[in-house]
C-alpha positions in Angstrom: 27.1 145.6 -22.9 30.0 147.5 -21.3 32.7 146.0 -20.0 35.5 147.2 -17.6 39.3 146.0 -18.3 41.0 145.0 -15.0 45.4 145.7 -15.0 47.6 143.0 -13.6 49.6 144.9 -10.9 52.8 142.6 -11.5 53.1 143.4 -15.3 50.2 146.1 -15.8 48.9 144.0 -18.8 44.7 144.3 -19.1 44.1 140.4 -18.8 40.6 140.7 -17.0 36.8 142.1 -17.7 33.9 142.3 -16.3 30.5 143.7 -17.2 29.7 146.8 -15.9 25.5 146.1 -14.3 22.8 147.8 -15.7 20.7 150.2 -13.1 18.0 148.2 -13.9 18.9 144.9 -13.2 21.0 146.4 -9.9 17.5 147.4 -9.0 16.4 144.2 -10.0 18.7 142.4 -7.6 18.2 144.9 -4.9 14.1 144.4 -4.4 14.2 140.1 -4.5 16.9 140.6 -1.5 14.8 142.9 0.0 12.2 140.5 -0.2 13.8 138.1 0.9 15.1 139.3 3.8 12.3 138.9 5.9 12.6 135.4 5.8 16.6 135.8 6.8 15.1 137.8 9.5 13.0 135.6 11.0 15.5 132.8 11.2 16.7 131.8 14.6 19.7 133.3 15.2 21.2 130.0 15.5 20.0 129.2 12.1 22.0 132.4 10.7 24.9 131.0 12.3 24.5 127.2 10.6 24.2 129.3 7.6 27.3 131.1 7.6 29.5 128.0 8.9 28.0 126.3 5.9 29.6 129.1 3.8 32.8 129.2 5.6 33.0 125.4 4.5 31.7 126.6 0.5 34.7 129.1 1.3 37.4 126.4 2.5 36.3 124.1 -0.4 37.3 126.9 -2.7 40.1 128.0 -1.2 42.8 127.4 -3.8 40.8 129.2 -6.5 40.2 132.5 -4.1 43.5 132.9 -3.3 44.6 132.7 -6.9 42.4 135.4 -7.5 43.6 137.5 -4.9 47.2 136.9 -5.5 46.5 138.3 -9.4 44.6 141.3 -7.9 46.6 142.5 -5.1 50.4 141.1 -7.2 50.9 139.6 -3.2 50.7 136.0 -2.4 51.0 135.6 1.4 49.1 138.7 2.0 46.5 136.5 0.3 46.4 134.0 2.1 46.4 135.4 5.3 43.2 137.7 3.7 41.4 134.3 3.3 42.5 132.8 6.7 41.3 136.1 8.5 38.0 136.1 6.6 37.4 132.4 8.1 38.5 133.6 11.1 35.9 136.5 11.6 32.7 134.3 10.6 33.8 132.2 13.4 34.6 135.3 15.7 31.1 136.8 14.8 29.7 133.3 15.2 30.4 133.1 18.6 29.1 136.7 19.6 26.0 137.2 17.8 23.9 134.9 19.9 24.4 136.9 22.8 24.3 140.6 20.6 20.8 140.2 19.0 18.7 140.0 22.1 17.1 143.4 23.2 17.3 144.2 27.3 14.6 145.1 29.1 13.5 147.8 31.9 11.2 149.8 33.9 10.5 153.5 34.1 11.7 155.3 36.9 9.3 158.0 36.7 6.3 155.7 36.3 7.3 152.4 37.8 4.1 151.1 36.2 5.5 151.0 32.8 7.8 148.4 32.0 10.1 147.8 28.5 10.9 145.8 26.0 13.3 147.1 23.1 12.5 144.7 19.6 15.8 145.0 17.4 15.0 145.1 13.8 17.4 144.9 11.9 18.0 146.9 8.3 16.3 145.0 5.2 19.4 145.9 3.0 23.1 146.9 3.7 25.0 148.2 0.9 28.6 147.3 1.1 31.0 149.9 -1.0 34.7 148.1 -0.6 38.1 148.7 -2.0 41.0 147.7 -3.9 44.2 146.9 -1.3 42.7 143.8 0.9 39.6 143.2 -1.2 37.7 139.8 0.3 38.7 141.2 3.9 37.1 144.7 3.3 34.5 143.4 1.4 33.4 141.3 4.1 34.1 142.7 7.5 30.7 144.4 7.4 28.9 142.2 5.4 29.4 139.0 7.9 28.0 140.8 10.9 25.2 142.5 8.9 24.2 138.7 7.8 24.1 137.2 11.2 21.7 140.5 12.8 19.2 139.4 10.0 20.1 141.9 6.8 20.4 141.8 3.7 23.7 142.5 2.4 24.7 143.7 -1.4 28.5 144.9 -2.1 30.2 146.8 -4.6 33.7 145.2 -4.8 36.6 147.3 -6.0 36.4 147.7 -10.1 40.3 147.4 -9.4 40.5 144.0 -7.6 37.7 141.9 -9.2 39.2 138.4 -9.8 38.2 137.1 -6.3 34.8 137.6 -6.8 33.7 135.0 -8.8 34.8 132.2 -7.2 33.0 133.3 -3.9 30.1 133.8 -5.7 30.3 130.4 -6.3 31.0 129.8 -2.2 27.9 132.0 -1.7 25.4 130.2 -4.7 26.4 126.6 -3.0 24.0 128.1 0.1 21.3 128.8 -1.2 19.6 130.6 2.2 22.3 132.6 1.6 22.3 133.4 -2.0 19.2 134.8 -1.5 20.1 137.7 0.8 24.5 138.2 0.1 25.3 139.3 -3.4 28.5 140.6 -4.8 28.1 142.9 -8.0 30.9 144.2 -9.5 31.1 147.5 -10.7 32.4 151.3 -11.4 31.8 154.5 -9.3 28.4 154.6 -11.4 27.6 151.4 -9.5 28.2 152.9 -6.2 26.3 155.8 -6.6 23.4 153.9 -7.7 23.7 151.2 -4.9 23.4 154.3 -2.1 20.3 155.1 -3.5 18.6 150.9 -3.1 19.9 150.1 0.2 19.0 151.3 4.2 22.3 151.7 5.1 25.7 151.8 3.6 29.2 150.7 4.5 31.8 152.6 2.8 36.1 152.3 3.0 37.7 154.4 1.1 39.1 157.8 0.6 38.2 160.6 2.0 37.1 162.1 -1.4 34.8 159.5 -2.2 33.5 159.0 1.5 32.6 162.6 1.4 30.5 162.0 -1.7 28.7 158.8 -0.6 27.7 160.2 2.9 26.6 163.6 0.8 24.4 160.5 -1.2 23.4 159.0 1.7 22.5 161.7 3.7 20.0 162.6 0.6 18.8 159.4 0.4 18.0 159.8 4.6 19.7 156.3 5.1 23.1 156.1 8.1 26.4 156.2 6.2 28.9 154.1 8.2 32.4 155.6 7.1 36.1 154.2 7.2 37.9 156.4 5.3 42.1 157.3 4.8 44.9 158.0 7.0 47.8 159.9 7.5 49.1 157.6 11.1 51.2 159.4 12.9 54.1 157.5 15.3 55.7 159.1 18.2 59.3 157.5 19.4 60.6 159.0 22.6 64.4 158.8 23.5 63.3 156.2 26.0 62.6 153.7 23.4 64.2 150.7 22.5 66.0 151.7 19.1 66.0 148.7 17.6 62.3 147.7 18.8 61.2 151.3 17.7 63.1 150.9 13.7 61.3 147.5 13.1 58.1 148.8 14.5 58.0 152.0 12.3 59.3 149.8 9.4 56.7 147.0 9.6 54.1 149.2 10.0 54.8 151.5 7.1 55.8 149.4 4.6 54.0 146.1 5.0 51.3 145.4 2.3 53.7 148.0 0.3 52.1 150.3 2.6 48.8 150.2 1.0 46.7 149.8 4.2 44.8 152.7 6.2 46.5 152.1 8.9 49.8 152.2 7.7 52.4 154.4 9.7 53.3 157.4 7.4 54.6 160.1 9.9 57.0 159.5 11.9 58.3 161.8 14.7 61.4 160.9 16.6 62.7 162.9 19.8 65.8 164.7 18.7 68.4 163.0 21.4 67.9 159.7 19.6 66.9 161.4 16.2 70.5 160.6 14.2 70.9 156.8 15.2 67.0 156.0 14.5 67.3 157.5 11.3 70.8 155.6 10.4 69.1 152.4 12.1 65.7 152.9 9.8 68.1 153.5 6.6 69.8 150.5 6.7 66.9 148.4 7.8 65.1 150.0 5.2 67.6 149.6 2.0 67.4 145.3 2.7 64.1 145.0 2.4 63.4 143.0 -0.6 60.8 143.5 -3.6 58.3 140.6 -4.6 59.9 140.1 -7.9 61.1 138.5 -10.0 59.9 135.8 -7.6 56.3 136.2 -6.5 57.0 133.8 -3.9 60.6 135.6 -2.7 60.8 139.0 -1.3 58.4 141.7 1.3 57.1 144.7 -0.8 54.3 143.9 -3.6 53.5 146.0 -6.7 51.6 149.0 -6.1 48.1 147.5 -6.7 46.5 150.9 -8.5 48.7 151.9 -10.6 47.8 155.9 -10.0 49.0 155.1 -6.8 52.2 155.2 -8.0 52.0 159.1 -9.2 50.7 160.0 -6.0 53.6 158.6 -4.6 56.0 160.0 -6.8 54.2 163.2 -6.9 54.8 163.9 -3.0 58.2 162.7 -3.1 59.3 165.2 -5.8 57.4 167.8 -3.9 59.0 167.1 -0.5 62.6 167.2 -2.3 61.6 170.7 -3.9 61.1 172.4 -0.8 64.2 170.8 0.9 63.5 167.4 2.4 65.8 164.4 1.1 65.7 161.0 0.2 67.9 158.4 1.9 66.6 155.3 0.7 64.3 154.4 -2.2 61.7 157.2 -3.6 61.9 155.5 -7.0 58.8 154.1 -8.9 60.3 151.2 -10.6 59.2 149.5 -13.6 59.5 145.8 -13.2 57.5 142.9 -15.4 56.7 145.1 -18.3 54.9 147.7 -16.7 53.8 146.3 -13.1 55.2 149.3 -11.0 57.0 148.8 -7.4 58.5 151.1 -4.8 61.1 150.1 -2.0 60.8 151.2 1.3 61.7 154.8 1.6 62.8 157.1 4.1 62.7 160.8 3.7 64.0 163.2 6.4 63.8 167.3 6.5 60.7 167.5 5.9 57.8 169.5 8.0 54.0 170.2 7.4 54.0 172.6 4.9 54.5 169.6 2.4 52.0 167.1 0.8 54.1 164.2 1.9 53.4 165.1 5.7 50.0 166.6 4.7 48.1 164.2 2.4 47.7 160.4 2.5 50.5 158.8 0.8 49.4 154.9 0.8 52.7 153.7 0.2 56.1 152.7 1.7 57.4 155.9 2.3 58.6 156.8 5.9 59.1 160.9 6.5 61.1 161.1 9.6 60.6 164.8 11.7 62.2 165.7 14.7 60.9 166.9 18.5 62.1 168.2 21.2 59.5 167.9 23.6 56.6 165.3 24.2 54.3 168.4 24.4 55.5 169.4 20.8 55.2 165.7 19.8 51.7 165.8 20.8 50.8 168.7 18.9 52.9 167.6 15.7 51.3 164.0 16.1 47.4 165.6 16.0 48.3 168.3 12.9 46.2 167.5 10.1 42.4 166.5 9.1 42.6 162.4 9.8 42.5 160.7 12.8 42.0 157.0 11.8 44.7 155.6 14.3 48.5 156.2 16.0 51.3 154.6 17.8 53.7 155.6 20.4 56.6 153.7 21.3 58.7 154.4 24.9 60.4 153.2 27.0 57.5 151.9 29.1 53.7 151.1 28.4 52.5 153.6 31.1 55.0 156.3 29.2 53.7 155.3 26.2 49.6 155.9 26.9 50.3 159.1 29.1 51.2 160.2 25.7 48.5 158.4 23.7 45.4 159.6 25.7 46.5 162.9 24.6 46.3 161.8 20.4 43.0 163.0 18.3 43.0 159.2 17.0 39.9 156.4 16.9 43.1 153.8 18.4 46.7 153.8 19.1 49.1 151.4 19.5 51.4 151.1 22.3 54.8 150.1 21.8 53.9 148.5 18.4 52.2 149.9 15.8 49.0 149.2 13.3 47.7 147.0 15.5 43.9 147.9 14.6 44.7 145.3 11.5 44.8 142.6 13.9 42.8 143.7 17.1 38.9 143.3 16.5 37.4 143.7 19.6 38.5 147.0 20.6 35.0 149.2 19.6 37.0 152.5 18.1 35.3 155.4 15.9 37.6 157.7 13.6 38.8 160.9 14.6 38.6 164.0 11.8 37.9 163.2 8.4 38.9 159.7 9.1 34.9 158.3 9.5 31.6 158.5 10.6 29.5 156.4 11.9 29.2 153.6 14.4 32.1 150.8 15.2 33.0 148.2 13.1 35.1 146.2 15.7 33.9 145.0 18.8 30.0 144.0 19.8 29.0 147.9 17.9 30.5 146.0 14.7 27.0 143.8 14.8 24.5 146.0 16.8 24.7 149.2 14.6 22.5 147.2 11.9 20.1 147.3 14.3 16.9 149.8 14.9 16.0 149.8 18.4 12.2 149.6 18.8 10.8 150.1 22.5 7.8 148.0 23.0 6.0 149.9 26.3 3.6 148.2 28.1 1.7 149.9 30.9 1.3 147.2 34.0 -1.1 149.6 36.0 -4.0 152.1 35.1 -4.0 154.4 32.2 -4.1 157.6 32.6 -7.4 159.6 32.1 -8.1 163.1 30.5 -9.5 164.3 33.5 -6.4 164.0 35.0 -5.3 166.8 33.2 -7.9 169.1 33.9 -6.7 172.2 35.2 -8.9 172.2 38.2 -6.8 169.5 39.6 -3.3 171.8 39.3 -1.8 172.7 43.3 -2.5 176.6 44.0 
């Protein structure tokens, strides 16, 4: 059987494998949840919701081992737990709201006050769940909970890069057994992916825009819905009515925490040229005392890169900026720490514009490029350059300043005088601008109702009509 070799971000040793599923027991696996399903479905919906308390007890009971596994996957220990505490979080959040989300209204025709409605959600039989490496239980999850509490079936394709975690909730999801029957996790490669589109109703991808591209190319073959959360390239506008020092820990919270490995990361930053010189200097110095996680896993604020390519797409637009006449004021270095576990320190890079990768393509790191504006108009048009549009932030002097300029921003959300705040906000409904997504809202009540079909039951209260109605004797003259 194959196997796949999993690296240790903190000392990029292979000291983890898996095996890699056959197609034919993926298919397997697929059909019993399938089956099974309808029995999920016709659970109460308060039934569903004792179901997945009971797991977020499995979950609690486990907690010690999950984190573990997620600190060795991500090379991040508090970032861990707070992935675990969130995931607890949203079954209760989704808990609450699904009782009043899976009842269908009802209505009567204008037209033909006689006929009255009834629309019957049905949910999908099977939701397949593609996730990725840099918060794995969250992403893994944040579609499957919702999808189990509207009645489907839910099978996910966890990151081949972060697999630890996986089998100790598993072992969460086996001690329920209701559940077990219809939530699966299966690791696996891109192979495993590609094959999942093609045994599921619906699939939930986050990822790259490269890869969301193929899977909705898949899915749209397969004639299932693609629901799409794919990169970023944030921008942040700063006006010279800001707060420096709000506006420098802003931009540098939300670009480098979770070693900026998050979609929502800030990774453009445009500052209006009166206050231009003092942010930058303010940034740099905050910047150069941030601490790596190491030696100390349990000391310091950046963590390894997780993927270690990641780390020469990094590199790669850094050296590219600095060819064609930006510099480096802080950080820019891959270092080599534990062996061969590879870390980067918050960097800040200024002279830079959008002829180069580092302003152009998603970085998914630390890295701050700093551009100038004159003009909020200029800002505007600087802040909506390029083919994402996940989210934004502006930060002003006022909130009302601050979302004049925001309505104005080709973004799914943005975050007024703070920034990422989609990472924390969940009942905002948002879609993604650009190449950023597709597909229905995975925050807010469109988070649970898009795995629903909408089926109108119409019942005629009067008399039917008759075929001699329609004879053409009867039209006016």
């Amino acid at each position: 059987m194959e196997t796949i070799r999993v690296r240790n971000p903190r000392n990029g040793q292979f000291d983890y494998e898996f095996p890699v599923p056959e197609s034919e027991a993926l298919a397997r696996r697929a059909a019993d949840m399938r089956g099974a399903q309808r029995e999920w479905s016709a659970r109460r919906i308060e039934s569903r919701v004792d179901v997945l308390q009971r797991l977020k007890a499995e979950l609690l009971a486990r907690r010690v081992a999950i984190v573990d596994a997620l600190t060795t996957d991500t090379g991040r220990h508090l970032l861990a737990q707070a992935e675990f505490g969130g995931t607890l979080g949203a079954i209760d959040r989704w808990c609450a709201q699904a009782p009043a989300l899976v009842h269908g209204d009802e209505g009567r025709s204008q037209a033909q006050p006689t006929i009255t409605y009834r629309a019957q959600l049905v949910p999908y039989p099977l939701v397949g769940v593609i996730s990725p490496w840099n918060f794995p239980l969250t992403l893994s999850l944040i579609d499957a909970i919702p999808a189990l509490l509207a009645g489907c079936a839910v099978l996910i394709k966890p990151s081949e890069v972060t697999p630890r975690f996986v089998a100790p909730v598993n072992e969460a999801i086996r001690a329920v057994p209701e559940l077990a029957a219809v939530l699966d996790m299966i690791p696996g490669d891109g192979r495993t992916g590609a094959a999942l589109v093609g045994l599921v109703d619906v699939v939930c991808f986050t990822g790259s825009v490269k890869t969301g591209r193929l899977v909705g190319r898949s899915a749209a073959e397969h004639f299932i819905p693609a629901f799409l959360e794919l990169g970023g390239k944030d921008p942040v506008i700063v006006t010279e009515s800001a707060d420096l020092e709000l506006a420098t820990d802003i931009v540098l919270r939300a670009s480098v925490l979770a070693t900026g490995q998050a979609c929502q990361s800030l990774e453009r930053v445009y500052v209006q040229d009166t206050i231009y010189d003092r942010f930058v200097s303010r940034l740099v110095e905050k910047a150069s005392g941030v601490p790596i996680n190491y030696p100390d896993l349990h000391k310091g604020v950046v963590g390894p890169l997780i993927f270690d390519r990641q780390a020469d797409v990094i590199a790669e637009q850094i050296d590219d900026a600095v060819k064609h006449g930006a510099r480096v004021l802080c950080g820019g270095v891959v270092e080599i720490h534990g062996g061969g576990g590879r870390w980067v320190r918050p960097t800040v890079v200024v002279d830079v514009d959008h002829t180069m990768k580092l302003m152009a393509d998603e970085t998914f790191g630390p890295v701050m490029p700093v551009m100038k504006f004159h003009t909020v108009d200029e800002a505007v048009e600087l802040a909506n350059f390029g083919v994402y549009g996940l989210s934004a932030a502006v930060i002003a002097g006022t909130l009302e300043e601050a979302e004049a300029i925001a309505v104005r921003i080709d973004a799914g959300a943005v975050s007024l005088n703070d920034g990422s705040l989609t990472g924390v906000m969940h009942e905002a409904e948002k879609n993604s601008f650009k190449c950023s997504g597709l597909g229905g809202s995975r925050m807010g009540p469109a988070g649970l109702t898009r795995f629903f079909r909408k089926k109108a039951l119409l019942r005629q209260t009067g008399k039917p009509a008759t075929i001699g109605m329609f004879d053409e004797s009867n039209a006016p003259r």
